[in-house]
N, C-alpha and C positions, 0 to 999 in steps of 0.2 A: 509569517509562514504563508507561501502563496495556497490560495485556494487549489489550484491544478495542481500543485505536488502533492497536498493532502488527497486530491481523488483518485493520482496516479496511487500511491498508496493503498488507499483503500483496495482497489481493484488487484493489486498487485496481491496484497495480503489475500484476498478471496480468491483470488485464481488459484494460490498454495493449498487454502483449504477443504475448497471443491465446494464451494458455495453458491451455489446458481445465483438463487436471491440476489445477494450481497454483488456478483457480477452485473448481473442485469441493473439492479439497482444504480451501482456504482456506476457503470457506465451511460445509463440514462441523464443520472445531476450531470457528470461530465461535459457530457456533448451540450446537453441546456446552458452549460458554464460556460461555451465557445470552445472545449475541448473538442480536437481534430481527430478525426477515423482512424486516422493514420499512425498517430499516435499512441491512442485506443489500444489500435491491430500488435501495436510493438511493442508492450508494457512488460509480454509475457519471456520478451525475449531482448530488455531494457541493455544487458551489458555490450550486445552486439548490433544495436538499433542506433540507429545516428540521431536520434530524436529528442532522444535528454540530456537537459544541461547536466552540467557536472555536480550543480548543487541538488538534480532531482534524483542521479544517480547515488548519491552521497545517502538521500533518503529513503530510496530502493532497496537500500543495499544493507540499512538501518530496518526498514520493514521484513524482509527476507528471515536476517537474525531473527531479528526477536519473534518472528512468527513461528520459527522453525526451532524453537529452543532444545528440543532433545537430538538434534542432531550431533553435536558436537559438545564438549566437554566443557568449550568457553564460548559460547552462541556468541555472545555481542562484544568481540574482542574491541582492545583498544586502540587498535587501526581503525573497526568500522565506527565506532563511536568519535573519535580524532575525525576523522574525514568529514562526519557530519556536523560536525562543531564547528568546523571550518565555514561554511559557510551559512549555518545558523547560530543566532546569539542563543541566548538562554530559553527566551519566552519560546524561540519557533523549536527549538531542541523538546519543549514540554508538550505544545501544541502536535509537535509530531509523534513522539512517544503514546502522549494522549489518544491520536489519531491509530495508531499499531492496537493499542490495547483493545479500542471499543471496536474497531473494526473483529480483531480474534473474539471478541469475548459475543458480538452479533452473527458474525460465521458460525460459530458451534450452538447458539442456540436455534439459528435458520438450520442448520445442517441436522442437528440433534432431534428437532419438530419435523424435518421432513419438509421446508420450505421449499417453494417452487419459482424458478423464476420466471419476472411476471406478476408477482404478488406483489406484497407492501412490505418486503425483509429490506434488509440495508443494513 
């Protein structure tokens, strides 16, 4: 699983949750990773942004779901989970799953305490 899809992730999933921290954070490692501005600037708006490959949209699109689980009756249909298996084996399908959960489960406790971004959340 490339490093850059997990932190477009990350930030992706925290921009849903209103995470300052967890944005700031996130996109501090990013840009330090060689992660571009530009890309950064489009995460929030991935399905109409020409800037992600098809396999980071695949995991975008996997982060969203499963961040967003009470919107819908089947969050992580088996279109969006097929699309991301496409282009992940096993291990990067766990590492990203992995990657969704700690991300939601560090949003709500940065969000919960009242983290600021700028601090040490992520």
């Amino acid at each position: 699983m490339p490093a850059r899809t997990l932190a477009l992730v990350h930030l992706r999933a925290s921009q849903i949750n209103g995470c300052a921290a967890c944005v700031d954070w996130g996109t501090q490692h990013a840009t330090q990773a060689g992660e571009s501005a530009e890309r950064l600037f489009a995460v929030a708006a991935w399905r109409d942004a020409p800037h992600c490959s098809a396999g980071e949209r695949a995991a975008l699109a996997l982060a969203e779901a499963a961040t967003r689980l009470s919107d819908r009756p089947d969050p992580v249909s088996d279109a969006i989970w097929d699309e991301a298996a496409r282009h992940y084996d096993e291990r990067g399908l766990a590492a990203l799953v992995l990657e969704i959960a700690c991300t939601n489960l560090f949003n709500r406790l940065n969000v919960t305490t009242r983290q600021r971004a700028g601090g040490t959340g992520g």
